[in-house]
C-alpha positions as a Markdown table, in Angstrom:
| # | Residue | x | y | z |
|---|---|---|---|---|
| 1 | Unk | -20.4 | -35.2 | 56.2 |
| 2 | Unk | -18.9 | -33.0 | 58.1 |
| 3 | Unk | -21.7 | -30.5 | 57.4 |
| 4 | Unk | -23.8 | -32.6 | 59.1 |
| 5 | Unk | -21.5 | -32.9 | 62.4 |
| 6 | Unk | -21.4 | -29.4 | 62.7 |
| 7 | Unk | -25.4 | -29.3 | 62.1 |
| 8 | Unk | -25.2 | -27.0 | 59.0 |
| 9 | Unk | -27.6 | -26.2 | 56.3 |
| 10 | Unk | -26.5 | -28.0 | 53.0 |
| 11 | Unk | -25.1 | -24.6 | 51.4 |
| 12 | Unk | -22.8 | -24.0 | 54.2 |
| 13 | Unk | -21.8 | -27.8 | 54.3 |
| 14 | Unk | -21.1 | -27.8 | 50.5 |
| 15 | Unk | -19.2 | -24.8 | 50.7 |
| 16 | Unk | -17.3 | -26.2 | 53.8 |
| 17 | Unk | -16.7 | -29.2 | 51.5 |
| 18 | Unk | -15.3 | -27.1 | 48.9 |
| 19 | Unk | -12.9 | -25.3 | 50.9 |
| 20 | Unk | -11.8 | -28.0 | 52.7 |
| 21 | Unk | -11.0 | -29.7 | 49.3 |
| 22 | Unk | -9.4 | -27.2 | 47.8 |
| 23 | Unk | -5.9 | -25.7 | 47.8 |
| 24 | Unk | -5.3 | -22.7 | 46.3 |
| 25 | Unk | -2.7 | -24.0 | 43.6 |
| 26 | Unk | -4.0 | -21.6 | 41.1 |
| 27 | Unk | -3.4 | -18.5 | 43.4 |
| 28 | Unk | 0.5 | -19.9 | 43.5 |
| 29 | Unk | 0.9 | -20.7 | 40.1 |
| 30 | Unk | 2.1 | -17.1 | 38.8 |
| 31 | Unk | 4.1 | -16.7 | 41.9 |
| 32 | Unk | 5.9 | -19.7 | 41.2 |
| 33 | Unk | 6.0 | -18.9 | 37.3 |
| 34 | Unk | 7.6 | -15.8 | 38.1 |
| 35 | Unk | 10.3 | -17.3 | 40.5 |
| 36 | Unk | 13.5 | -17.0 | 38.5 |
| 37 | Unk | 15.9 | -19.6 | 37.2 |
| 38 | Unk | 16.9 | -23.0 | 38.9 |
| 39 | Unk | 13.3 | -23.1 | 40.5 |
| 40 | Unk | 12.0 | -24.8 | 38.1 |
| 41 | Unk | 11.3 | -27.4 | 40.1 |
| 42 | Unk | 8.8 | -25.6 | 41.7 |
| 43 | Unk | 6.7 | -25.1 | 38.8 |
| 44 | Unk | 7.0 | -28.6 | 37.6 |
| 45 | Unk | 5.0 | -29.7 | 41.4 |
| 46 | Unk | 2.8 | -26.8 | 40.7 |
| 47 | Unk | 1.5 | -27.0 | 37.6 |
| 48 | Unk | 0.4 | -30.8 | 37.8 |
| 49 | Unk | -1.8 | -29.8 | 41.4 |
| 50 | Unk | -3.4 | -27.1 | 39.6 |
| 51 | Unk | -4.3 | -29.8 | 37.0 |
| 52 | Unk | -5.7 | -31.8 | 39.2 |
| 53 | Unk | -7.6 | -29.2 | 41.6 |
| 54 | Unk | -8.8 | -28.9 | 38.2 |
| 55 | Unk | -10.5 | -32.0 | 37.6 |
| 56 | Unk | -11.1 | -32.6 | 40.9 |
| 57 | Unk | -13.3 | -29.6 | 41.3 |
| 58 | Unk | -15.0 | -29.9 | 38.2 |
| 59 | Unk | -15.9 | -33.2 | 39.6 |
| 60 | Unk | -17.1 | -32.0 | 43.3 |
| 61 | Unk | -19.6 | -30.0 | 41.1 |
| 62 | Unk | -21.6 | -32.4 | 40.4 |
| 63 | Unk | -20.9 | -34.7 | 43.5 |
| 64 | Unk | -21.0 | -32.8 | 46.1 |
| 65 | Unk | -24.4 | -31.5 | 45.1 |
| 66 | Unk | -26.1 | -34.7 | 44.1 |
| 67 | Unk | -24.7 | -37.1 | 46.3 |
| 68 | Unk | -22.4 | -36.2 | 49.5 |
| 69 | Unk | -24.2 | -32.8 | 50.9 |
| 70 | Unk | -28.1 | -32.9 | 49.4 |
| 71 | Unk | -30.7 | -30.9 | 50.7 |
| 72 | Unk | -33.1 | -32.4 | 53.1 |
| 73 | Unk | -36.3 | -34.2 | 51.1 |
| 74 | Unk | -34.1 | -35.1 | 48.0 |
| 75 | Unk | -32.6 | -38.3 | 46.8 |
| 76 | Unk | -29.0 | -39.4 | 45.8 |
| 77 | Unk | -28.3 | -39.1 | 42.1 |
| 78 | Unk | -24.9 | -40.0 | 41.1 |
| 79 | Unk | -25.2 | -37.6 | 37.8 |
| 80 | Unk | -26.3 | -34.5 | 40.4 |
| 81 | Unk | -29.0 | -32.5 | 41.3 |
């Protein structure tokens, strides 16, 4: 999608995709693991993101690819490339 407004190859749109989907939770999760006590409330946000940047990314693997950013001359596949 927005690969395409910006008139980009698909490798630079799916990484574009990528970034733009992801937020860095796992780079904060030891920070906030280390924070000391009665910030546990910080961990208990963090830790369910990560979990689901998780699942979410393992899904863009295969979406991405296959279906939202293909390379020109291939077909949709909803299982991926």
């Amino acid at each position: 999608m927005r690969g395409q407004i910006f008139r980009l190859p698909a490798e630079s749109g799916r990484t574009l995709a990528f970034s733009f989907a992801t937020r860095n939770s796992f780079v904060v999760l030891p920070l906030v693991l280390a924070l000391p006590a009665g910030w546990e409330l910080a961990a208990l946000v963090v830790v369910p993101q990560s979990l689901v940047e998780l699942l979410a990314m393992s899904l863009f693997v295969r979406w991405v690819p296959g279906w939202l950013i293909r390379s020109p001359g291939t077909t949709p596949s909803v299982h991926g490339p």
